[in-house]
C-alpha positions in Angstrom: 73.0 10.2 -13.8 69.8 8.3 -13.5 66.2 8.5 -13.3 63.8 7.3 -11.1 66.1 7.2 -7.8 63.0 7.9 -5.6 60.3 5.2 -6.7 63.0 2.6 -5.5 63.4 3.3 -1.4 59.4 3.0 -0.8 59.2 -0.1 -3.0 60.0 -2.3 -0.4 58.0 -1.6 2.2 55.0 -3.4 0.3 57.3 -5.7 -2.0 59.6 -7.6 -0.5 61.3 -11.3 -0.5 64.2 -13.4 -0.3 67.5 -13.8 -1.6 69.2 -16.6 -3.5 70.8 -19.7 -1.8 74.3 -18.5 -3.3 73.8 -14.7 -1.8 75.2 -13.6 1.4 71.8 -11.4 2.2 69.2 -9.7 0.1 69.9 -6.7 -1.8 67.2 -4.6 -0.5 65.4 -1.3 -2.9 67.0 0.8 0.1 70.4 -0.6 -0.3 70.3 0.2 -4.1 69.0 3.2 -3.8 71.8 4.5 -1.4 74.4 2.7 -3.9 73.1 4.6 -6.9 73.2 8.2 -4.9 76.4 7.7 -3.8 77.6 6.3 -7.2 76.1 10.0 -8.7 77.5 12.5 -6.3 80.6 10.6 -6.0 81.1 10.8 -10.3 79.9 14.8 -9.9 82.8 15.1 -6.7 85.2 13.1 -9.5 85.5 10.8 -6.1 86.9 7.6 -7.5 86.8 5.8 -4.0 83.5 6.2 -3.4 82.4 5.7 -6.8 84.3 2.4 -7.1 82.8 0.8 -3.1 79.2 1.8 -4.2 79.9 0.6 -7.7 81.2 -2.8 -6.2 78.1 -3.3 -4.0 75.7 -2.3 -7.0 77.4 -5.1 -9.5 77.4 -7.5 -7.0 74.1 -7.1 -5.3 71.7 -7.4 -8.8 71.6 -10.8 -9.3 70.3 -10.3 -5.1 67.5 -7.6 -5.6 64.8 -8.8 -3.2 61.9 -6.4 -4.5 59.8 -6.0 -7.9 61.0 -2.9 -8.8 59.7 -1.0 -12.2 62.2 -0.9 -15.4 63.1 2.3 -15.1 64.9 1.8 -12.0 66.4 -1.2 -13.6 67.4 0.6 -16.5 69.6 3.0 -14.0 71.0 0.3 -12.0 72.4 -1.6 -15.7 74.1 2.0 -16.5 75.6 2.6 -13.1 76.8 -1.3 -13.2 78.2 -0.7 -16.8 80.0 2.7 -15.2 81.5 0.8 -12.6 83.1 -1.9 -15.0 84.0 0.9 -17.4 86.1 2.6 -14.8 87.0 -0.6 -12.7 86.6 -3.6 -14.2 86.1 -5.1 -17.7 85.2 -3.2 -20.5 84.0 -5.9 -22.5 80.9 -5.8 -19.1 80.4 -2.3 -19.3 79.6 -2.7 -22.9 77.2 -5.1 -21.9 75.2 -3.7 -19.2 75.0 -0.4 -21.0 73.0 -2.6 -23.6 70.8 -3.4 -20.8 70.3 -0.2 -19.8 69.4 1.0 -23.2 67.1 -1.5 -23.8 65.1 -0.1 -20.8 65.8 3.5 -21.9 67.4 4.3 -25.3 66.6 8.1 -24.9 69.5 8.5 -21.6 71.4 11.3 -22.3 74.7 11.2 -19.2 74.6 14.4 -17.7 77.6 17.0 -18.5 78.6 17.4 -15.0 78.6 13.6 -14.9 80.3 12.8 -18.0 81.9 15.2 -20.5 80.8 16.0 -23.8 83.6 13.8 -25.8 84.6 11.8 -23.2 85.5 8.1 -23.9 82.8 6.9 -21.4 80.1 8.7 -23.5 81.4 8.1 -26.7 80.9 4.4 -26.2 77.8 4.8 -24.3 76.4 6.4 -27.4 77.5 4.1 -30.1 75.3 1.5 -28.4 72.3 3.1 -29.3 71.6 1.1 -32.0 71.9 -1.8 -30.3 68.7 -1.4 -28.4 66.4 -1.8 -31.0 67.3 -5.9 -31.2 64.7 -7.7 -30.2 64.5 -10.8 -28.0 65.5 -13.8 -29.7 63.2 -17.0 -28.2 64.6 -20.3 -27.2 63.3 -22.4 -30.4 60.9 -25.1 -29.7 60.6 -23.9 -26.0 57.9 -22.3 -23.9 57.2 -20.7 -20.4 56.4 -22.9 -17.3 55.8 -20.7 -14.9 55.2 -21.7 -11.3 51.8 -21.7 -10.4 50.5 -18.7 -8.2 53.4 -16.8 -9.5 54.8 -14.6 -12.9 58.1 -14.0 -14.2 59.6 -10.8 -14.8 62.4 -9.5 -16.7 64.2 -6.4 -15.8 61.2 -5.5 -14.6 58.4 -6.1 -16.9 56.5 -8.9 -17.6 58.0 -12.3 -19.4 55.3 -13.5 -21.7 57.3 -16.0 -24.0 60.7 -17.6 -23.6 63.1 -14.7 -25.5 65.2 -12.3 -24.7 67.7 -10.2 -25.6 71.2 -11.3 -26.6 74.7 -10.1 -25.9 73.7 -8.5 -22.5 72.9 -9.6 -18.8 69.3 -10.1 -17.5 67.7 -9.8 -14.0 64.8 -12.9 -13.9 62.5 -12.8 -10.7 60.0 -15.3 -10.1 57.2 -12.9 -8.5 53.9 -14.6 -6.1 51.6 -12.1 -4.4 54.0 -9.1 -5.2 56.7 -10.1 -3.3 60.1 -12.0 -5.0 60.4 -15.7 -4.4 63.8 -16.1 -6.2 66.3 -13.6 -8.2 68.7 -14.9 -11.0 71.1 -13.1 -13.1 71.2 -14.6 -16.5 73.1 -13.6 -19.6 71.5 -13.3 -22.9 68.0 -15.7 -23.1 69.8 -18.6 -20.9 66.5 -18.6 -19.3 67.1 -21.6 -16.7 65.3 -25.3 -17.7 62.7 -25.0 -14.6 61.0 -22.6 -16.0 61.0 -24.0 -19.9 58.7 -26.5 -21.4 58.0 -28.1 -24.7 56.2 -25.9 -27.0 52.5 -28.0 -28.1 51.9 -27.9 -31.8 47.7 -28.0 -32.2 46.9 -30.3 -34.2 45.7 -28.9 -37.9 42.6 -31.4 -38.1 41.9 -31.2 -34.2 41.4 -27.3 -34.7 39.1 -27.4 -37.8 37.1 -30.1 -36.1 36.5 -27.3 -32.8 36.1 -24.4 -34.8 32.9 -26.9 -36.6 32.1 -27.5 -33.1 31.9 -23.7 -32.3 30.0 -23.1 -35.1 27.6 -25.9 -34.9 24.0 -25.0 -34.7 24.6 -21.3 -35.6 21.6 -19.5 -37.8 21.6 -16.0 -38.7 19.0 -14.9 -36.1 21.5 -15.7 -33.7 23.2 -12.4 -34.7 19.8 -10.7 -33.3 20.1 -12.2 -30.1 20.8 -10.1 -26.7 23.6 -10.5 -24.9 23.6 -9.1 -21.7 27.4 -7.8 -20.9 29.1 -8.2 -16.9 31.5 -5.3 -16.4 34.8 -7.1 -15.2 36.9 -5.5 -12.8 40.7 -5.4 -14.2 42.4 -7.8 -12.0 45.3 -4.7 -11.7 43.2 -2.0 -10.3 43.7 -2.6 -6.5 46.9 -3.9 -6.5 47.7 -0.4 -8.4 45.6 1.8 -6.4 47.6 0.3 -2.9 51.0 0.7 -4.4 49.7 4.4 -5.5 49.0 5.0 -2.0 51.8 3.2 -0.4 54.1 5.3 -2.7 52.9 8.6 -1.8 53.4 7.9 2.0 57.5 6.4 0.8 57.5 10.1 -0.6 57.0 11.3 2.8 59.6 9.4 4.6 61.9 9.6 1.8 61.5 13.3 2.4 62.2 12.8 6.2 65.4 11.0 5.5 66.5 14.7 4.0 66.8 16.2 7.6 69.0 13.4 8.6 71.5 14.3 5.6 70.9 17.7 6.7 71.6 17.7 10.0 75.0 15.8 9.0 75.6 18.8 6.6 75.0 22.0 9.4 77.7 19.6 11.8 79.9 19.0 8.9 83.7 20.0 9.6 85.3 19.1 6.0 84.8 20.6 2.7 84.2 16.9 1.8 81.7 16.3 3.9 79.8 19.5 3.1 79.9 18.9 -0.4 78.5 14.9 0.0 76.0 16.0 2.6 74.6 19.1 0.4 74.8 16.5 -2.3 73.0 13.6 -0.8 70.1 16.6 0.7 69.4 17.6 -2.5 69.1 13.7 -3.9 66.7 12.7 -1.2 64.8 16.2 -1.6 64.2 15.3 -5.7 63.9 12.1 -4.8 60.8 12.6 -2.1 59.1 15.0 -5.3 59.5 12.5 -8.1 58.1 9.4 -5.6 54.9 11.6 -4.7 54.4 12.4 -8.7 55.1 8.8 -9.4 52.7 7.3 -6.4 49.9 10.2 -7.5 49.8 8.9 -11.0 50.1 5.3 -10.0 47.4 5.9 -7.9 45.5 7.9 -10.6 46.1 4.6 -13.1 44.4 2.2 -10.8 41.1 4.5 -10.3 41.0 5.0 -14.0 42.2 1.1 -14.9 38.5 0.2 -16.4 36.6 3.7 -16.5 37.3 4.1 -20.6 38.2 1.2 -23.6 41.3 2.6 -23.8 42.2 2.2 -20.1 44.5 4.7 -17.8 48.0 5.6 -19.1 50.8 6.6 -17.0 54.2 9.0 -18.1 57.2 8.5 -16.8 59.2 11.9 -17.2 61.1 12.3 -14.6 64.7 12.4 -14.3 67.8 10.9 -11.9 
């Protein structure tokens, strides 16, 4: 149904924050981790009541996500909040969060025990494909103020300019030292006023007059002159390197949490319970594989981040 399930339960324990004044309590990694298990077995087990609780919590809980978690994971949270308005809610919202989704991940493909070939769910799911190649549409005349010691992030990558998508929800985080100060649900590029500014227009004559400046006193010989080059550690090498680590050792404990499911399954008494326990194993047994793959390569990156020109590249194919 997803992909990525497993990067999300370690997250936290290194990336953490708080929730917004107008949420109950955080929506922790762990929380929406359980929600998007439950939300898969209970669509396989064609389990409306469960599907519709977990849903519930899901839509409710991601304008209260209280970790910087990767896009991917995003990306699987917008389709499971698009199921749950699909099946329970408003159309018109599935339509829109699927958007999100896709814009994370246009290549999804539902899986057949999940969704049927044909079926209405898919069928829209599918004609929305071409939506996700519109691009971000910027707030004219506006730039990015962001707070100072901190970045903002946008379904979990980087904002760099004010834009963004149209015709779909948004989850903004303002993040400080890794961990999430504030959360905010926004729909379309309704980025909010505290973090706009007015764009500055250089001046045309002030820029010609510092590009003379640069160039003042420059001869040709200055072309045979040595420059002695520092080598600059990338400023994302250690914080990738920890998170590397800290995600191989979530693998571990994610893979833990399998023998508690486990146990539940050897005691079960109901075919019900055997089938959500056997279910929920297997989840947290992919899960603990695809963390240590991710947290390897992670890990991997931040060694690499700086050894060649090209810099370390990390692939994400797994599947949830």
């Amino acid at each position: 149904m997803h992909r990525l399930l497993g990067i999300v339960l370690p997250v936290s324990a290194v990336i953490s924050g708080v929730a917004r004044a107008d949420c109950a309590k955080p929506y922790s990694s762990e929380a929406l981790g359980q929600d998007l298990a439950e939300m898969s077995s209970a669509l396989r087990a064609k389990d409306d009541a469960s599907l519709k609780s977990a849903g519930k919590r899901l839509d409710a809980g991601l304008g209260c996500i209280d970790a910087a978690l990767p896009a991917p994971v995003f990306a699987a949270a917008f389709r499971s909040a698009g199921l749950y308005h699909f099946r329970f809610g408003s159309r018109d919202r599935a339509t829109e969060w699927f958007r999100s989704g896709l814009e994370l991940d246009s290549s999804f493909e539902w899986d057949i025990a999940e969704v049927e070939p044909g079926a209405p769910l898919r069928q829209v799911f599918d004609s929305l494909r071409g939506d996700a190649e519109s691009g971000p549409i910027a707030l004219d005349g506006q730039e990015l103020a962001v707070p100072d010691g901190a970045e903002l992030v946008l379904d979990g990558r980087p904002l760099r300019d004010a834009a963004a998508t149209q015709g779909r929800p948004h989850v903004l985080q303002v993040v400080s030292g890794g961990a999430v100060s504030e959360t905010i649900l926004i729909e379309g590029n309704a980025i909010p006023d505290r973090f706009l500014a007015a764009a500055v227009v250089a001046d045309a004559s002030e820029e010609k007059k510092s590009r003379r400046d640069r160039n003042a006193g420059y001869t040709p010989t200055d072309d045979l002159s040595v420059v002695k080059v520092k080598r600059v550690r990338p400023a994302a090498k250690t914080p990738l390197m920890v998170s590397g680590a800290v995600l191989a050792l979530g693998a571990g404990g994610i893979y833990g949490a399998s023998y508690v499911t486990r146990s539940s399954f050897d005691s079960a008494t109901t075919s019900a319970d055997l089938s959500r326990y056997r279910s929920l194993t297997n989840t947290l047994v992919i899960a603990s594989a695809a963390t240590l793959t991710v947290g390897l390569s992670v890990e991997y990156a931040g060694i690499m981040l700086g050894a060649n020109p090209g810099g370390a590249r990390v692939g994400w194919q797994t599947r949830f």
